[in-house]
MARMAR-60911 format. One line per field, with one value per residue: residue number from 1; residue in three letters; x, y, z of N, C-alpha, C in turn. Coordinates in steps of 0.2 Angstrom, whole numbers, plus 5000, padded with zeros to 4 digits. Atoms other than C-alpha are relative to their C-alpha. Example, Ala and Ser with C-alpha at 12.3 -4.5 7.8 and 13.67 -1.06 7.14 Angstrom:
n	c(1, 2)
res	c(ALA, SER)
n_east	c(5004, 4996)
n_north	c(4994, 4994)
n_up	c(5000, 4999)
ca_east	c(5062, 5068)
ca_north	c(4978, 4995)
ca_up	c(5039, 5036)
c_east	c(5004, 4996)
c_north	c(5006, 5005)
c_up	c(5000, 5003)
END
This chain:
n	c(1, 2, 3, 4, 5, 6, 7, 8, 9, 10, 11, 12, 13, 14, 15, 16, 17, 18, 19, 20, 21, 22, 23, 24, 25, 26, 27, 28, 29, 30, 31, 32, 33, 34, 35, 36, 37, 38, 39, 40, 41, 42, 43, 44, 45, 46, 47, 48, 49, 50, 51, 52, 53, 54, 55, 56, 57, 58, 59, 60, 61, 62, 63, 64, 65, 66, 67, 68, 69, 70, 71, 72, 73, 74, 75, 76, 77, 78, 79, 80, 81, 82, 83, 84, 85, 86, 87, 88, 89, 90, 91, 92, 93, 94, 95, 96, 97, 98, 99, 100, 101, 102, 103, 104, 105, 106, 107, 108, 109, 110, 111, 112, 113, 114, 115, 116, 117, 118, 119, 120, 121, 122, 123, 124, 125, 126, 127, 128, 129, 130, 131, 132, 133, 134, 135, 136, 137, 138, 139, 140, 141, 142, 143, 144, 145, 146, 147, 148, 149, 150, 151, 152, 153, 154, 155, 156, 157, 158, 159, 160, 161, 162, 163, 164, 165, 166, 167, 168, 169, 170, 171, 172, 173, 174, 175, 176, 177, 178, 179, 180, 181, 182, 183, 184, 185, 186, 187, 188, 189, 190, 191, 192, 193, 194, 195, 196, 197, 198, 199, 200, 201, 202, 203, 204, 205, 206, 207, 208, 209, 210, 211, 212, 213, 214, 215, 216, 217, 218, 219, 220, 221, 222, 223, 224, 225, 226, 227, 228, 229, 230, 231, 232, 233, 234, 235, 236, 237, 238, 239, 240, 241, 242, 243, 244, 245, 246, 247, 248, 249, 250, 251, 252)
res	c(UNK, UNK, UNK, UNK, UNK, UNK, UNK, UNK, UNK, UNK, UNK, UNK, UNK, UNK, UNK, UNK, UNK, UNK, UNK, UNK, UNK, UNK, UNK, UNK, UNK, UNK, UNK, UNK, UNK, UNK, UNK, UNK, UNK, UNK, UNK, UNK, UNK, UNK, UNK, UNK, UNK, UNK, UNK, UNK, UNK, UNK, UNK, UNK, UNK, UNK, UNK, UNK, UNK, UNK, UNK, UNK, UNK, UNK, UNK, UNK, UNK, UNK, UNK, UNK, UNK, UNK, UNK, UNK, UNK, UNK, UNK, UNK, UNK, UNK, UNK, UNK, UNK, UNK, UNK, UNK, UNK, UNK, UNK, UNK, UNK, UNK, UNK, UNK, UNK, UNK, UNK, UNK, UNK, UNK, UNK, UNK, UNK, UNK, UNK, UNK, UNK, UNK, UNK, UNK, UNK, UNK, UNK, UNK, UNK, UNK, UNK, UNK, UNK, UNK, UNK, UNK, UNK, UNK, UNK, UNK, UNK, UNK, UNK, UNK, UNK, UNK, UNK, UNK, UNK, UNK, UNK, UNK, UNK, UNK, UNK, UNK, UNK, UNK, UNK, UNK, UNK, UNK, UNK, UNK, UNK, UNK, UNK, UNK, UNK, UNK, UNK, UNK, UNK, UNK, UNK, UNK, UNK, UNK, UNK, UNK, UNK, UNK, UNK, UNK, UNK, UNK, UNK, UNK, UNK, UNK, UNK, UNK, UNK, UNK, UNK, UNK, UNK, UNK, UNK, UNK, UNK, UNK, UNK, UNK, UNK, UNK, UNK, UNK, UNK, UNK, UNK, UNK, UNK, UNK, UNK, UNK, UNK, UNK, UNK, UNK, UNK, UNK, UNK, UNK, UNK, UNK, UNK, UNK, UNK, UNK, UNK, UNK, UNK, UNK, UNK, UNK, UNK, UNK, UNK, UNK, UNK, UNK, UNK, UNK, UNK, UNK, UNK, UNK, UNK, UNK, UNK, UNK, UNK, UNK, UNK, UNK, UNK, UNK, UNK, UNK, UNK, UNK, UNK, UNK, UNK, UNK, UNK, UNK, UNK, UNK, UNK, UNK)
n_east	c(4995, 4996, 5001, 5002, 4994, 4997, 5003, 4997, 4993, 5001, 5002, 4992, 4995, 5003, 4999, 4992, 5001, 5003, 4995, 4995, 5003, 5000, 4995, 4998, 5007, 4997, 4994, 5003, 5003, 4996, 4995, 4993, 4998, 4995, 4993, 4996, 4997, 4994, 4995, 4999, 4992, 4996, 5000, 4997, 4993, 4998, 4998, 4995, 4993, 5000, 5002, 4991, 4998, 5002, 4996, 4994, 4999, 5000, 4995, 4995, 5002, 5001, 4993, 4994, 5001, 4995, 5004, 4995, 4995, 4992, 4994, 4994, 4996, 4996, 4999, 5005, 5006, 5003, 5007, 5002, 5010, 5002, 5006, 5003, 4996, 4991, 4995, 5000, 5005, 4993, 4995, 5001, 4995, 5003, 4996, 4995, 4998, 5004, 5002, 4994, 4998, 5005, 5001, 4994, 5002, 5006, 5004, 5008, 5004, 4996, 5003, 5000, 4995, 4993, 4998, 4997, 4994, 4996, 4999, 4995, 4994, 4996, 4997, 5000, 5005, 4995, 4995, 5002, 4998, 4994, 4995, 5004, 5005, 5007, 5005, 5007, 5006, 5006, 5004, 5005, 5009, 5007, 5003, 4995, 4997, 4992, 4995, 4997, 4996, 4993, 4996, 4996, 4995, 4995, 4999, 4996, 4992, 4992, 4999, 4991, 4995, 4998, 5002, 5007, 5005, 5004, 5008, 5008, 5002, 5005, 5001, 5000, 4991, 4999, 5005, 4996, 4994, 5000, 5005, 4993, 4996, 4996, 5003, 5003, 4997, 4997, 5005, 5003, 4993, 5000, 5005, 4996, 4996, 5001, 5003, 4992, 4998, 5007, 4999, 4995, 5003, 4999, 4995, 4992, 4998, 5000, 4993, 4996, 4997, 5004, 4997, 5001, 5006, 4999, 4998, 5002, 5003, 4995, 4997, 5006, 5002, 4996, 4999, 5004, 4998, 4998, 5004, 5009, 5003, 4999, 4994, 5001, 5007, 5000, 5001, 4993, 4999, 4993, 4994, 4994, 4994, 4999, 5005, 5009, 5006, 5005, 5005, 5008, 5005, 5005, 5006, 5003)
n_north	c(4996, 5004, 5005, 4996, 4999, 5005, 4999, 4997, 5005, 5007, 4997, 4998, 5004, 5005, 4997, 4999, 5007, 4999, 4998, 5006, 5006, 4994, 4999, 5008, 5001, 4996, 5001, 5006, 4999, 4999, 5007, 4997, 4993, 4994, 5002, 4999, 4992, 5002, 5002, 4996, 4996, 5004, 5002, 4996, 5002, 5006, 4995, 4997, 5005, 5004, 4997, 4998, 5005, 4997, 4996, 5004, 5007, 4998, 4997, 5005, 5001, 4993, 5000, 5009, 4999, 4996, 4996, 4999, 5005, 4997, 5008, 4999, 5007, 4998, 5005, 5002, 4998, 4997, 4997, 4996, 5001, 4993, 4997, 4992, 4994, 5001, 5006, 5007, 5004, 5009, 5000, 5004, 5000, 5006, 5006, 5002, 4992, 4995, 5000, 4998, 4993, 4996, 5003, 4999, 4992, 4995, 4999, 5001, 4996, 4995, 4997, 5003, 4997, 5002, 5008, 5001, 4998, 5005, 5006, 4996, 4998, 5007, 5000, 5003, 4995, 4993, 5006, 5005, 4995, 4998, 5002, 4999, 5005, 4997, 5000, 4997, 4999, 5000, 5003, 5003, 4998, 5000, 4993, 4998, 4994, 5003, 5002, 4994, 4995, 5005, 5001, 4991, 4997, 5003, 4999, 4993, 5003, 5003, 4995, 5001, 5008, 5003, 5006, 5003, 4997, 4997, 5003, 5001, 5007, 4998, 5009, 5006, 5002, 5003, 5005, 5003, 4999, 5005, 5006, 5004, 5000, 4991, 4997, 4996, 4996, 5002, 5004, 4997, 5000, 5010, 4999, 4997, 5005, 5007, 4996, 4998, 5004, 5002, 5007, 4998, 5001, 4997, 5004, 4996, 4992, 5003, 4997, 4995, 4993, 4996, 4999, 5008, 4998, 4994, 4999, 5006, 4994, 4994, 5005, 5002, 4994, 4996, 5006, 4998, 4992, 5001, 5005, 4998, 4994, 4994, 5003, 4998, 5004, 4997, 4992, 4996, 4996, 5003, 5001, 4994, 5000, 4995, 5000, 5003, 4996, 5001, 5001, 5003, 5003, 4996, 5006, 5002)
n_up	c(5003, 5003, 5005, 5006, 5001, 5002, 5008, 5003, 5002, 5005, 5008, 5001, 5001, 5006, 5004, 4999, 5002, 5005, 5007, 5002, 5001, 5007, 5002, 5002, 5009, 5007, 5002, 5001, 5006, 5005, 5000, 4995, 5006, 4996, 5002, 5005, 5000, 4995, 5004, 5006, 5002, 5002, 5007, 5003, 5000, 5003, 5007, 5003, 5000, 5008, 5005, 5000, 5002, 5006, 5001, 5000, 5005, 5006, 5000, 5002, 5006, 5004, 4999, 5002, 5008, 5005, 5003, 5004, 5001, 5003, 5002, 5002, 5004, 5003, 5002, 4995, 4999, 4995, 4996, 4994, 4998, 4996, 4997, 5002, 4994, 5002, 4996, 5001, 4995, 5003, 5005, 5002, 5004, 5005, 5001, 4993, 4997, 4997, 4995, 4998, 4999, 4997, 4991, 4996, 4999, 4993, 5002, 4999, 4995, 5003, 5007, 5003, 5003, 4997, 5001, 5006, 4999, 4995, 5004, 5005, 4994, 4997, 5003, 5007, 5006, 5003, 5006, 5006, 5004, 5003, 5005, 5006, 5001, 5001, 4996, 5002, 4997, 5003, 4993, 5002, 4991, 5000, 4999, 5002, 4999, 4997, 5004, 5005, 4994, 4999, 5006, 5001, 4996, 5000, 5004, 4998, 4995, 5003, 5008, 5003, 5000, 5007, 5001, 4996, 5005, 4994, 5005, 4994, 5003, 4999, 4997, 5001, 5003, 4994, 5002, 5003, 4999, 4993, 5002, 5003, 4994, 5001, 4998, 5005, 5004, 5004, 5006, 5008, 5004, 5002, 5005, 5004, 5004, 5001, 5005, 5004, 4999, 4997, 4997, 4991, 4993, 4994, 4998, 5002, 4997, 4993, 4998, 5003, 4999, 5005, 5005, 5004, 5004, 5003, 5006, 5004, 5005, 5006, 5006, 5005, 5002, 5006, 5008, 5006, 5004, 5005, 5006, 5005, 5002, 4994, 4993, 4995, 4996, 4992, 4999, 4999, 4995, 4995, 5004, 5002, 4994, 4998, 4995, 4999, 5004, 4996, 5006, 4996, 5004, 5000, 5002, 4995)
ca_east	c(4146, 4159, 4150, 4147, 4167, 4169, 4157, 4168, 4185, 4177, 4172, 4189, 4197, 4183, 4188, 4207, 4204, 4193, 4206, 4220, 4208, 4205, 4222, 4227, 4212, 4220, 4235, 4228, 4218, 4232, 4244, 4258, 4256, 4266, 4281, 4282, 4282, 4297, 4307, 4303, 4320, 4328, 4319, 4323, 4342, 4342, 4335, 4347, 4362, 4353, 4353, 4372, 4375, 4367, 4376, 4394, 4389, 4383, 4398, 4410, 4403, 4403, 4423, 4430, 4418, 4432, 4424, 4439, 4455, 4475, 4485, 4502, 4513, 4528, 4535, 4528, 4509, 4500, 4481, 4475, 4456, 4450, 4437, 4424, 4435, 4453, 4461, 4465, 4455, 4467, 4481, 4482, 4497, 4495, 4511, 4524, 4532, 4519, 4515, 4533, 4533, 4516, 4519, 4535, 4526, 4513, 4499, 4482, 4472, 4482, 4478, 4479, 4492, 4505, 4502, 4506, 4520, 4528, 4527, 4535, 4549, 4552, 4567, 4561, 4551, 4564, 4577, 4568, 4564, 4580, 4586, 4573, 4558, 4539, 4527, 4508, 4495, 4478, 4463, 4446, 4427, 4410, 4411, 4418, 4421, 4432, 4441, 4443, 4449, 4461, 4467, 4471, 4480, 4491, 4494, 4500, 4512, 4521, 4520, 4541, 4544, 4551, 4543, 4526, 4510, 4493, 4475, 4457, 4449, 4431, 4423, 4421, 4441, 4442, 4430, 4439, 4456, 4452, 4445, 4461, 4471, 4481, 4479, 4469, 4484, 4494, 4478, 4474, 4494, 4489, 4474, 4484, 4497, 4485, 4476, 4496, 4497, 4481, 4490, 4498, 4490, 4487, 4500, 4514, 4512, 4510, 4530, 4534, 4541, 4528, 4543, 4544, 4525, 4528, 4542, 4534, 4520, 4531, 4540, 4524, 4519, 4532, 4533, 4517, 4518, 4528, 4517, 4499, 4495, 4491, 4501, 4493, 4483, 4479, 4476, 4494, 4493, 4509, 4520, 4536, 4551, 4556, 4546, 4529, 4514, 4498, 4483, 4463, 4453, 4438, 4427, 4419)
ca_north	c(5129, 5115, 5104, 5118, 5122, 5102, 5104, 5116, 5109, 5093, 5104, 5111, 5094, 5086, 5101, 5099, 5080, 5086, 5096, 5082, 5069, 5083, 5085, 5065, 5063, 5077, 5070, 5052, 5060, 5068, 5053, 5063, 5082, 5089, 5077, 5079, 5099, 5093, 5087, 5099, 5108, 5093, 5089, 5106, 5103, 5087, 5098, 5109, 5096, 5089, 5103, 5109, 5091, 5094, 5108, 5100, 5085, 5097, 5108, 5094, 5090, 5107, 5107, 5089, 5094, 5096, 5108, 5110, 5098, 5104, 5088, 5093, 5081, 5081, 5065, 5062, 5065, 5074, 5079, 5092, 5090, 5109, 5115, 5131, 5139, 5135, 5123, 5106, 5093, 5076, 5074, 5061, 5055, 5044, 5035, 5029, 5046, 5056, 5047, 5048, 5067, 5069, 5059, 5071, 5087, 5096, 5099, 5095, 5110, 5123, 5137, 5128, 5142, 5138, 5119, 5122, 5133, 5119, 5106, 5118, 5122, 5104, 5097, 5084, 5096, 5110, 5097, 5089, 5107, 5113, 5100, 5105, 5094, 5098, 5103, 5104, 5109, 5107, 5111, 5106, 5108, 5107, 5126, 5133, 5150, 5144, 5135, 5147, 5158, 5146, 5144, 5163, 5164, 5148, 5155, 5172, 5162, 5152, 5167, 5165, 5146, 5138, 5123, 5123, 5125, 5129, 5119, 5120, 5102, 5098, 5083, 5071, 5070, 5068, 5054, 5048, 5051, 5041, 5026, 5024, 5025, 5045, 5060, 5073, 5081, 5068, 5058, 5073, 5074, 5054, 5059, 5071, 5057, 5045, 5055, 5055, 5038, 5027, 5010, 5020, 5015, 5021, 5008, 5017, 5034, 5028, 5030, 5042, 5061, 5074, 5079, 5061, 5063, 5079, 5077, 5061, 5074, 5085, 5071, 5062, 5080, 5086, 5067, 5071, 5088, 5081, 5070, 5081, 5098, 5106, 5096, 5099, 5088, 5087, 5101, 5106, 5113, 5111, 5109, 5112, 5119, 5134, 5147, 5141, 5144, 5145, 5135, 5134, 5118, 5126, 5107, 5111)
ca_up	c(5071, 5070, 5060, 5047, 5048, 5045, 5029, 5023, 5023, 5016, 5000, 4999, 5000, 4987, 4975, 4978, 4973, 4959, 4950, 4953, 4947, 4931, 4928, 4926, 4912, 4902, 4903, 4900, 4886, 4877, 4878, 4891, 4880, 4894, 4893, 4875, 4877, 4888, 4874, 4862, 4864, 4859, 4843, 4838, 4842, 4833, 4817, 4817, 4820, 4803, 4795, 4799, 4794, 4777, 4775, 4777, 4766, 4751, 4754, 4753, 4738, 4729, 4736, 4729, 4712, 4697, 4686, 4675, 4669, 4667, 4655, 4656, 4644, 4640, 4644, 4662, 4661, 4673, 4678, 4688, 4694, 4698, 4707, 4704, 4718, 4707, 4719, 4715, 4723, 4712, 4703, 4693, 4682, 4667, 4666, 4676, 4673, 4678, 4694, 4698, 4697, 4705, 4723, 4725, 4723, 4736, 4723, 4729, 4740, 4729, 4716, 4702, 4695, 4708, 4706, 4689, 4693, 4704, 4690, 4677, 4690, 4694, 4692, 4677, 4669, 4667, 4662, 4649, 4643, 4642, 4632, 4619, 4623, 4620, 4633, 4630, 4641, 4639, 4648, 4646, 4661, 4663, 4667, 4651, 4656, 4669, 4658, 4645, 4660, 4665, 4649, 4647, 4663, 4658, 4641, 4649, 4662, 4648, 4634, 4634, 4637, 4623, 4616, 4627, 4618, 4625, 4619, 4625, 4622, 4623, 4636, 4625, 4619, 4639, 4637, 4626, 4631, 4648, 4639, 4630, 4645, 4639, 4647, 4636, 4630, 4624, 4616, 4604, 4600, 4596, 4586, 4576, 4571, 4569, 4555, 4547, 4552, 4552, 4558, 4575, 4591, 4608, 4615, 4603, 4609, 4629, 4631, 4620, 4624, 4617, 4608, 4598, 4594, 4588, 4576, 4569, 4565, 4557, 4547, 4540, 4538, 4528, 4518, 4512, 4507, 4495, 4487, 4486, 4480, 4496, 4509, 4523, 4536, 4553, 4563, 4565, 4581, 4591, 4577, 4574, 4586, 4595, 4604, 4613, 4602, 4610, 4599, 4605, 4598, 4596, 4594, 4612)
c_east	c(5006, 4998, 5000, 5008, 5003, 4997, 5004, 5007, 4998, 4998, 5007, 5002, 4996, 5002, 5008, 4999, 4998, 5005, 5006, 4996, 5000, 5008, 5005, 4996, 5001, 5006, 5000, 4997, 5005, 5006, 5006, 5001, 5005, 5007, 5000, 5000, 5007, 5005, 4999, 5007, 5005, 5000, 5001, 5010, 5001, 4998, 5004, 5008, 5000, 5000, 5007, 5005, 5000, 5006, 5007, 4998, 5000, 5007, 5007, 5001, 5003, 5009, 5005, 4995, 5004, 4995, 5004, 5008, 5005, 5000, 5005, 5004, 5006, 5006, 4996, 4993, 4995, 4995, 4998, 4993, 5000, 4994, 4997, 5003, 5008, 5005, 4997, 4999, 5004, 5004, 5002, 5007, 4999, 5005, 5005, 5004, 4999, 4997, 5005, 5001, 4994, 5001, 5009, 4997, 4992, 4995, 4993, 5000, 5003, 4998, 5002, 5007, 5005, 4998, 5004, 5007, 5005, 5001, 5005, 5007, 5004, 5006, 4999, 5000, 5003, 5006, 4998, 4997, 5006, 5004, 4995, 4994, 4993, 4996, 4994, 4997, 4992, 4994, 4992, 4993, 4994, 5000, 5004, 5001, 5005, 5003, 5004, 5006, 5006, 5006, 5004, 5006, 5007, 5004, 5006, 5006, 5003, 5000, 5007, 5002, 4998, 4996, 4994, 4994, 4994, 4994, 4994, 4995, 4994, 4998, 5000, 5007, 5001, 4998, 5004, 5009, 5002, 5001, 5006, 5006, 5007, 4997, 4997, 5008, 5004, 4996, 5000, 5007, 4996, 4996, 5002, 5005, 4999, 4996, 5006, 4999, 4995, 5001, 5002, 4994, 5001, 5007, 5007, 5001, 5001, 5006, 5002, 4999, 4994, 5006, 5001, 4992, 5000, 5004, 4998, 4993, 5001, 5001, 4993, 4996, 5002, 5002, 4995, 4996, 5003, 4999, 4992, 5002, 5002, 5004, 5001, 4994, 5003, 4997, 5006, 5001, 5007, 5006, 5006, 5005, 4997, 4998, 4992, 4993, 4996, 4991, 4994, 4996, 4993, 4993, 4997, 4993)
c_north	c(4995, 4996, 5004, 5002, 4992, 5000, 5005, 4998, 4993, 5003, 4999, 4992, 4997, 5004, 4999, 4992, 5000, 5002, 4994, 4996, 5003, 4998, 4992, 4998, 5003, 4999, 4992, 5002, 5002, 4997, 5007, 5007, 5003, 4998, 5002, 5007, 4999, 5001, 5003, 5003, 4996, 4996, 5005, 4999, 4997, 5004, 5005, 4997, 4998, 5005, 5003, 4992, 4999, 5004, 5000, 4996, 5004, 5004, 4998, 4998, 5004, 4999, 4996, 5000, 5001, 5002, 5001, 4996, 5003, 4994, 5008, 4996, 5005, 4992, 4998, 5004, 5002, 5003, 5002, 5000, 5008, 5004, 5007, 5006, 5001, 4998, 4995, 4995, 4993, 5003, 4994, 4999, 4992, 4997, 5000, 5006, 5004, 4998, 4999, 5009, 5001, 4996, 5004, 5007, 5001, 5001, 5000, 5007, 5006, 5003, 4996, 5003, 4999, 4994, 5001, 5004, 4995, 4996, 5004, 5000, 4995, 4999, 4998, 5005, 5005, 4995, 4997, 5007, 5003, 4995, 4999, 4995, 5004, 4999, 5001, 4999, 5001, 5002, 4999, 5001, 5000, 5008, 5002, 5008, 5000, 4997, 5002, 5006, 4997, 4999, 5006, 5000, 4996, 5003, 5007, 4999, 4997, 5004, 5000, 4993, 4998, 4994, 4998, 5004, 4999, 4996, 5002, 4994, 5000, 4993, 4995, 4998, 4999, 4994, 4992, 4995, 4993, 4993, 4998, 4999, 5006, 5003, 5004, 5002, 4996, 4994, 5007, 5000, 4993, 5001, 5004, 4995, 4996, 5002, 5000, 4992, 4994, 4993, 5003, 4999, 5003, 4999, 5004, 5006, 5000, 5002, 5003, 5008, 5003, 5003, 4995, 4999, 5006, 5000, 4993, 5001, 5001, 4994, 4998, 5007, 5001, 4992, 5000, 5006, 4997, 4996, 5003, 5007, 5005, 4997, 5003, 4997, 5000, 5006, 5004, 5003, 4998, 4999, 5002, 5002, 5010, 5005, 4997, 5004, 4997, 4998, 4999, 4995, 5002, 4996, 5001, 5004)
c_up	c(4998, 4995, 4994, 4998, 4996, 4992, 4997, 4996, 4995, 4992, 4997, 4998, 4994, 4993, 4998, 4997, 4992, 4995, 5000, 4995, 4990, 4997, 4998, 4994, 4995, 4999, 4996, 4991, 4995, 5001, 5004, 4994, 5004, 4999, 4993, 4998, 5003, 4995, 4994, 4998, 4997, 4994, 4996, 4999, 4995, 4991, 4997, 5000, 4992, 4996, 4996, 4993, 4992, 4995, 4997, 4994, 4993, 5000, 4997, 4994, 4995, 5001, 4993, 4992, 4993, 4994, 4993, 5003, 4996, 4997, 5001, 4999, 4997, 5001, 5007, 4998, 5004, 5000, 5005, 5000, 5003, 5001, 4996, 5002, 4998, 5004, 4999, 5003, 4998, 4994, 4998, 4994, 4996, 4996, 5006, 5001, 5004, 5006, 5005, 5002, 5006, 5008, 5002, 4999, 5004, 4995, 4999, 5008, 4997, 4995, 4997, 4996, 5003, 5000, 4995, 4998, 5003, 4996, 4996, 5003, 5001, 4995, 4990, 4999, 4997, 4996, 4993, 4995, 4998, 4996, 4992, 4999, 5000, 5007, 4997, 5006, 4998, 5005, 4995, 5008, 4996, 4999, 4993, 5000, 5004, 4998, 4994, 5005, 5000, 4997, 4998, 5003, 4995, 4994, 4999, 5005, 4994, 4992, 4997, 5002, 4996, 5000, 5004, 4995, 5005, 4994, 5003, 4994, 5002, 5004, 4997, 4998, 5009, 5001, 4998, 5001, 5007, 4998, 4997, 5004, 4999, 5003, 4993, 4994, 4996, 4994, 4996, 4998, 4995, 4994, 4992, 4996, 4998, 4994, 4993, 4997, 5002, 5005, 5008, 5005, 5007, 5004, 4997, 5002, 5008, 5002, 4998, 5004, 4995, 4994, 4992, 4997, 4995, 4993, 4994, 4996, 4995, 4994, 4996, 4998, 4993, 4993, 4994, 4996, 4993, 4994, 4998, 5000, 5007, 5006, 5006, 5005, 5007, 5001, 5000, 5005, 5002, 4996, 5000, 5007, 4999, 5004, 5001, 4997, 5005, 4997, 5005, 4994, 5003, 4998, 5007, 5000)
END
């Protein structure tokens, strides 16, 4: 009787041996499956950390995108960079004027209509209107229905200030404009003079007041009226005094 009770137990333990021995070989054979179930929750994490991370980068991207470009000239120069969402992502100014007005005003992360509000407003800018100077605004984008937009509103904010005119310009006069070192609005003024004016250079318009552009238009305007038939060249946008007309160049 006992020897048949020790036969028993020795099963048991040869069995209890047999599954360890088992369970080492499968683990041996599938190179450690059980650890790397272990750490699964952890390479889940890690994809969704990357995924978040993605997310952010494309985000940031889409943000700091300018999709549409304010010039406002008038004697400082001034570039608003704006987004798909209509806040200002740079502001850029394109002479010593214009980088003097823009490091004293708040305008990047903002609608673009209270940026443009805040420059209008400024001292210079109201001063140098009031003493009868020209403003132009120009816009310009890859999107142009937001630009077109844009253009509306701006046209419907300066409907009654005197001496500001209103354009819509097409990328490659941005292009352009950059390459010759003007912002958009004050290079097409430039184009327009230089058309009067074949010998004028980028360099001579650089300091001048849009109003100084403008009547130097006018003038070679009105000199050569006087000598052809129809007496009239250019595009003639902007010309002239008094209340702000509101022109669309319509080359985009």
């Amino acid at each position: 009787m006992n020897e048949k009770l020790q036969t028993a137990f020795s099963q048991v333990c040869a069995e209890a041996e047999l599954k360890e021995h088992t369970r080492t070989c499968l683990a041996r054979q599938t190179k450690g499956w059980t650890k790397q179930k272990t750490t699964m929750p952890y390479v889940k994490y890690a994809l969704i950390g990357a995924v978040v991370l993605l997310m952010m980068f494309t985000g940031h991207n889409v943000y700091f995108t300018a999709t549409a470009k304010i010039s406002i000239d008038i004697n400082p120069s001034i570039e608003l960079s704006v987004n798909r969402f209509n806040q200002v992502v740079a502001v850029n100014g394109y002479n010593k004027d214009g980088e003097a007005l823009a490091s004293t005003l708040s305008l990047r992360y903002q609608n673009y209509d209270d940026a443009l509000d805040k420059i209008v407003k400024s001292d210079t800018i109201n001063a140098m209107l009031t003493e009868d100077e020209v403003m132009t605004i120009t816009v310009t984008g890859s999107d142009k229905a937001q630009s077109r937009k844009i253009l509306a509103q701006i046209e419907s904010h300066t409907a009654d200030q005197a001496n500001t005119y209103c354009y819509h310009a097409s990328d490659k006069d941005v292009v352009e404009a950059h390459e010759a070192g003007l912002s958009f609005g004050k290079y097409r003024a430039f184009l327009e003079l230089k058309s009067l004016v074949p010998d004028m250079e980028t360099d001579d318009v650089q300091g001048m007041t849009m109003r100084e552009i403008h009547d130097l238009i006018h003038e070679h305007s009105s000199s050569d009226d006087e000598e052809t038939v129809h007496g009239h060249h250019g595009h003639g946008n902007g010309q002239g005094q008094g209340n702000g007309r509101h022109q669309r160049n319509n080359n985009d």
